[in-house]
N, C-alpha and C positions, 0 to 999 in steps of 0.2 A: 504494500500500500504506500510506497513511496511519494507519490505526488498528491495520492486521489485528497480533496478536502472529505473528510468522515465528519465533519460541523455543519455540513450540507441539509437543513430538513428533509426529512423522506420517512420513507415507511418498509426500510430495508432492515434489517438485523445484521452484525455484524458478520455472522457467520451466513447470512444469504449475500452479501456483499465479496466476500472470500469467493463463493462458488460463484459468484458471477466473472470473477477476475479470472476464475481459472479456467471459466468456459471461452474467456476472452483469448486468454491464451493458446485456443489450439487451433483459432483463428489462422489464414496464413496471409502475408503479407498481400496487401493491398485490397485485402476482405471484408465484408460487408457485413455490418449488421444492423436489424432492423428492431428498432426499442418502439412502444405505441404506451402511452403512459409513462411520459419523464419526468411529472412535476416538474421539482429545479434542480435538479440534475445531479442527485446523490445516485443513482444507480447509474446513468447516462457516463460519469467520474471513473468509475470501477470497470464498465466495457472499455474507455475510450483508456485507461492509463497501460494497457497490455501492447498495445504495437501505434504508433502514432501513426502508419501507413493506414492503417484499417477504419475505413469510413464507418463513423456509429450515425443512421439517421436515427433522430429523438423527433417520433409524431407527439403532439397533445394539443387543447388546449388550450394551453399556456398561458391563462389568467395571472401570469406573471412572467410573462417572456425575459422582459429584463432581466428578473432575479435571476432566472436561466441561465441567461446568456454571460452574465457575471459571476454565475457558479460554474462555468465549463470554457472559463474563457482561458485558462489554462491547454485547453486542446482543442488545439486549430484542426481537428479529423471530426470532430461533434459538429452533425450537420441539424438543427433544430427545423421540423416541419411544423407549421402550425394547421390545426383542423381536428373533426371531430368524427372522421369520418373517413374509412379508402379513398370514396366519393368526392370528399373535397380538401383532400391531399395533394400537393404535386410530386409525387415520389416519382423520380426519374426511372425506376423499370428495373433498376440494377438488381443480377441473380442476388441471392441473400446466403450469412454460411449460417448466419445467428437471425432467428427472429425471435425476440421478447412479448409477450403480450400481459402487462399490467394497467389494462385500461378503466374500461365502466365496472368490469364483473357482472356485466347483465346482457342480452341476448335482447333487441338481435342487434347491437351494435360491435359486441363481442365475435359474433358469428362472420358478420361482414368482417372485419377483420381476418378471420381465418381461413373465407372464400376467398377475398383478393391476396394473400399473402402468400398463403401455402403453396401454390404454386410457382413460386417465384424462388422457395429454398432451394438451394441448389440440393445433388443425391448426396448423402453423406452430413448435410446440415443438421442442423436441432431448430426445433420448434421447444421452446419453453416458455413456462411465466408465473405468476406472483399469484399466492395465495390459495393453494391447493388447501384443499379440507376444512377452508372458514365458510362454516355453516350460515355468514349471511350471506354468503354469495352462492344460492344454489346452480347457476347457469355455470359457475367453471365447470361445477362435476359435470354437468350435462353435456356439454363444449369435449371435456376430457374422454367421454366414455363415446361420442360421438368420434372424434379423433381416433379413440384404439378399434372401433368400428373400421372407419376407411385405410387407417393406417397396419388394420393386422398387427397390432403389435400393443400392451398395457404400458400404460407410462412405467416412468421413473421417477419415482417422488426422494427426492435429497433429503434423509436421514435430518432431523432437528432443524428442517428449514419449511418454508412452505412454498418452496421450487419444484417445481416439474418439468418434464422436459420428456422429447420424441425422437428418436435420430429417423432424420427422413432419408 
């Protein structure tokens, strides 16, 4: 955690900040990942600190872009989309090796999210995201158990975090 600010507000734990850095890292050079719920950019910190090559776009929101943009101004590869929505996103199309998904928690904007993205992981990628097993968000589990449907495959939920993840 060298550079990343951990004084950052967010809704990360320190030990889901770890696995985010280390999913960062097996990233390769000049790779892409795709964040959708950055707040101000305490997890957006932890992708973007593993290779500065590696483009991190952060979709939200951003009811506080500034703050954003002055919490990640440390890493000129933190590309901030603003919107609420695939729809009215300008995501340039790049294949993806990481996509994150910590957005609404609710369907069907959650959903949209996983029709327009998932096809864009490249083979070999991960699909993961924030907050597996909090009971007020029933549409992850729905989203999750939907995903091991098309995917043939049960998640991966990270041991004392509430990360999940898919290798596509």
């Amino acid at each position: 955690w060298v550079g990343m600010d951990t004084s950052i507000l967010g809704f990360m734990a320190p030990r889901e900040l770890l696995q985010i850095s280390e999913w960062a890292k097996m990233v390769p050079a000049d790779g892409v990942i795709v964040e959708v719920g950055s707040y101000l950019g305490l997890s957006a910190s932890a992708w973007a600190e593993a290779d500065s090559s590696v483009k991190v776009y952060c979709i939200d929101k951003f009811d506080d872009l500034a703050g954003f943009i002055k919490n990640t101004s440390n890493y000129p590869n933190v590309i901030p989309l603003r919107g609420d929505s695939p729809n009215n996103v300008d995501y340039p199309g790049d294949l993806i090796d990481i996509f994150f998904l910590d957005a609404s928690h609710t369907n069907p904007s959650d959903l949209e999210y996983i029709e327009y993205f998932l096809p864009l992981i490249k083979p070999g990628g991960l699909f993961c995201g924030h907050d597996y097993g909090d009971s007020r968000y029933p549409d992850i589990m729905t989203n999750i158990k939907l995903l091991e449907d098309m995917l043939g495959q049960k998640v991966t939920h990270h041991p004392r975090t509430s990360l999940y993840s898919f290798r596509i």
